[in-house]
N, C-alpha and C positions, 0 to 999 in steps of 0.2 A: 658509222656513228659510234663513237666511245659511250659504254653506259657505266657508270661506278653504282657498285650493291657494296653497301656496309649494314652486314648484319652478324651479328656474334655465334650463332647456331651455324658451322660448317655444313651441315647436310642442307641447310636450307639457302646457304649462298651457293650451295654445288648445284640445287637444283632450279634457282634462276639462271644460271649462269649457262646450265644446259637447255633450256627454252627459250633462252633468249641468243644465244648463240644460234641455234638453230634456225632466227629469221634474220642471221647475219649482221648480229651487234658485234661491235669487240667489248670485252667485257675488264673491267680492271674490280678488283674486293681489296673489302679491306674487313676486318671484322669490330671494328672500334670506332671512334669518329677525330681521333690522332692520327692514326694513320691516314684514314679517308683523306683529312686535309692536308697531309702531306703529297698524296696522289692529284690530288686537286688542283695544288700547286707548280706542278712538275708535270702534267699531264694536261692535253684538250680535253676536259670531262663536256658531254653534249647533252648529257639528262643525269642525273643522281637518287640511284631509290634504298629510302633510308628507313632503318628501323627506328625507335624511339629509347626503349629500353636497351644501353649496353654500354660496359665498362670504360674504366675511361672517361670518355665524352658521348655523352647523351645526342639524340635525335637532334632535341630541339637546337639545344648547344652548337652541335655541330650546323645546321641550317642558317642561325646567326650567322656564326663566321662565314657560312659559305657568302649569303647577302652584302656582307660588304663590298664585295670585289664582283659579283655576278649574278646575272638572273637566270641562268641554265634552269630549266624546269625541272623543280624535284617533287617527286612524288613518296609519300609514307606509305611502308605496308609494316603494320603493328598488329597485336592482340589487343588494343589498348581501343575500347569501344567507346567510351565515354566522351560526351558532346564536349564537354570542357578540354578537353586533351585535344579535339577536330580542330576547336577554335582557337587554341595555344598555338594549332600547326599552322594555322592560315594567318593568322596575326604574323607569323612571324617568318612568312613569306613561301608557305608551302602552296604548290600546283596542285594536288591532288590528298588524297586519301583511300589507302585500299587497306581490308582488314581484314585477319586470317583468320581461318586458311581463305583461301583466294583461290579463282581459278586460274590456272597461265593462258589462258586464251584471253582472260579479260585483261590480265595485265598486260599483256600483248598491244592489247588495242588501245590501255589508255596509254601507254607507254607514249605508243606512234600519234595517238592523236595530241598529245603534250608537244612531241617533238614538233609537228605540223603545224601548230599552233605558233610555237615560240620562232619556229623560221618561216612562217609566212609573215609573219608579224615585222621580224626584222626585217627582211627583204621588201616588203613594202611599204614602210615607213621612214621618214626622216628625223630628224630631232622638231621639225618643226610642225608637220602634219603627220598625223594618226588618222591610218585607216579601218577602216572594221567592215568588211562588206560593201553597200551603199555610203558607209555614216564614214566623212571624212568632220575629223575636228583641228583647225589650221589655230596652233599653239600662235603666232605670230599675231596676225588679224582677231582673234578671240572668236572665230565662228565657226559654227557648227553648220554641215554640209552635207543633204541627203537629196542623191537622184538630183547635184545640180543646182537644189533651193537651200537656199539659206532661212536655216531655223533659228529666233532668237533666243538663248538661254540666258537667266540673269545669274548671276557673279556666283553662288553656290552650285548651281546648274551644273554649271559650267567646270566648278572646280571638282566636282564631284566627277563626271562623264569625263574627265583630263584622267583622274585618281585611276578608273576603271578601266578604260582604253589606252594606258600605259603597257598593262597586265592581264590581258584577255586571257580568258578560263581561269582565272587566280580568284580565291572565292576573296572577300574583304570584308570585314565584321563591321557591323554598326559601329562597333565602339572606335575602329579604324580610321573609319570614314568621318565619325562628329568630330575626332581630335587633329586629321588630317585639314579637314575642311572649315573646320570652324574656330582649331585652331583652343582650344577649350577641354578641359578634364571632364571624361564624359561621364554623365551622374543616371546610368541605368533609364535614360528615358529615351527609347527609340525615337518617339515622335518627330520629332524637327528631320531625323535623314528620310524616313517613310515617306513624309511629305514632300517632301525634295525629289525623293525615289519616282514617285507619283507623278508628280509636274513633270521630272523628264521625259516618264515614259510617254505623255500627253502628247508632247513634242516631237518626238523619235521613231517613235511606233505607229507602224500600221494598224494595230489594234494594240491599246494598252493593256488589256485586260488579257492577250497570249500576247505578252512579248516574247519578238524573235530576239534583240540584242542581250536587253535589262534582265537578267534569269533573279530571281531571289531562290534564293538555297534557304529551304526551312531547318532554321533554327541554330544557321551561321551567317549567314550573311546575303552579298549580293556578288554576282560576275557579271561580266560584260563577253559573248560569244558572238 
C-alpha cells in the first residue's frame, strides 16, 4: 500500500515515515500541498495523511482538489484542536482526524482501519447496491435490505442512508446532510435531519438508542460503520 504524508516540519514527516514504514507501507512526502498533488497525480496514492497548516497549499486546500478526481481515505493529523477546523475537515471530505502529538500506535491503527474500510467497501459494492454489514440499500429498486427483509424508508430516509452508505466511517455535518438532502441553505436548525436521523435509526437498528450502523459524532455530525 502507498501512503502520501504532507507535512512541512522534516523531523515529523521522517518520523511517520519510519513507523509507518516499519508495518510495510511505501511511503511517498511531500512537504506542501503542490507538490502532494503533483505525487497524487503521478503516483497510486492508497491513504493520504495531511497536515492543515503549510506553505503553499493548505490542508484543507489540498483535500478539495484531491475530492474531485478521488475518494482515497485521508486522514488529518494537525495541532489545530478547534471544533470548527474538525468540521471544515469533514465537510470537505476528510476520513478521519488525529491531533498532536499523537501516538504511532494509534495512527497505526487508524491508518489500517481507513484502509479496511475504503476496500472492503469497494470490493463489495456495485454502483447499484451498497453494502454495510446486514444493511444492503439496492440504489436501483430504492430499498432498503436487512437479514433479507425489506424495510420501508420514505424519500429523505432514504436519501439521507444513500448520502452515508456511500462513505462509511466519513463523519457528515448536519449542515451536509440538510443541503445535500433537502437540497436547501441550511439556517443553523438541526431539527429536520435529527428527526430524520431518528426515524432511520427506528428502522435499521436493533436497538435505536445503541446504534450499531447510525454512530452520531458529538458535535460534528453523523457516520455510517
Amino acid at each position: 500500500m502507498n501512503l502520501l504524508i504532507v507535512e512541512d516540519e522534516a523531523d515529523l514527516r521522517e518520523l511517520l515515515k519510519y513507523h509507518l514504514e516499519k508495518v510495510n507501507f511505501k511511503i511517498f512526502e511531500a512537504e506542501d500541498g503542490e507538490k502532494a498533488l503533483n505525487i497524487i497525480n503521478k503516483e497510486k496514492i492508497n491513504l493520504a495523511i495531511l497536515d492543515i497548516m503549510m506553505p503553499n497549499m493548505d490542508g484543507i486546500t489540498l483535500l478539495k482538489q484531491i475530492r474531485k478526481n478521488s475518494f482515497i481515505p485521508v486522514i488529518f493529523l494537525t495541532s489545530k484542536m478547534n471544533d470548527l477546523d474538525k468540521i471544515k475537515a469533514f465537510e470537505n471530505g476528510a476520513d478521519d482526524y488525529i491531533i498532536k502529538p499523537f501516538n504511532p500506535s494509534d495512527l497505526i491503527l487508524r491508518v489500517n482501519s481507513n484502509l479496511r474500510r475504503y476496500y472492503d467497501y469497494t470490493n463489495n459494492n456495485s454502483k447499484d447496491i451498497l453494502t454495510l454489514g446486514a444493511l444492503k440499500l439496492d440504489l436501483t429498486r430504492c430499498l432498503c435490505i436487512k437479514n433479507n427483509n425489506e424495510i420501508y424508508l420514505k424519500n429523505k430516509e432514504f436519501k439521507i442512508l444513500e448520502m452515508l452508505m456511500k462513505s462509511p466511517g466519513r463523519v457528515f455535518t448536519t449542515k451536509q446532510i440538510y443541503e445535500n438532502v433537502w437540497g436547501d441553505c441550511y439556517l443553523n436548525d438541526s431539527n429536520p435531519v435529527m428527526v430524520q436521523i431518528s426515524r432511520i435509526r427506528e428502522k435499521i437498528e436493533d436497538d435505536p438508542k445503541n446504534p450499531q450502523y447510525l454512530k452520531t459524532i458529538r458535535g460534528l455530525g453523523y457516520k455510517m460503520e
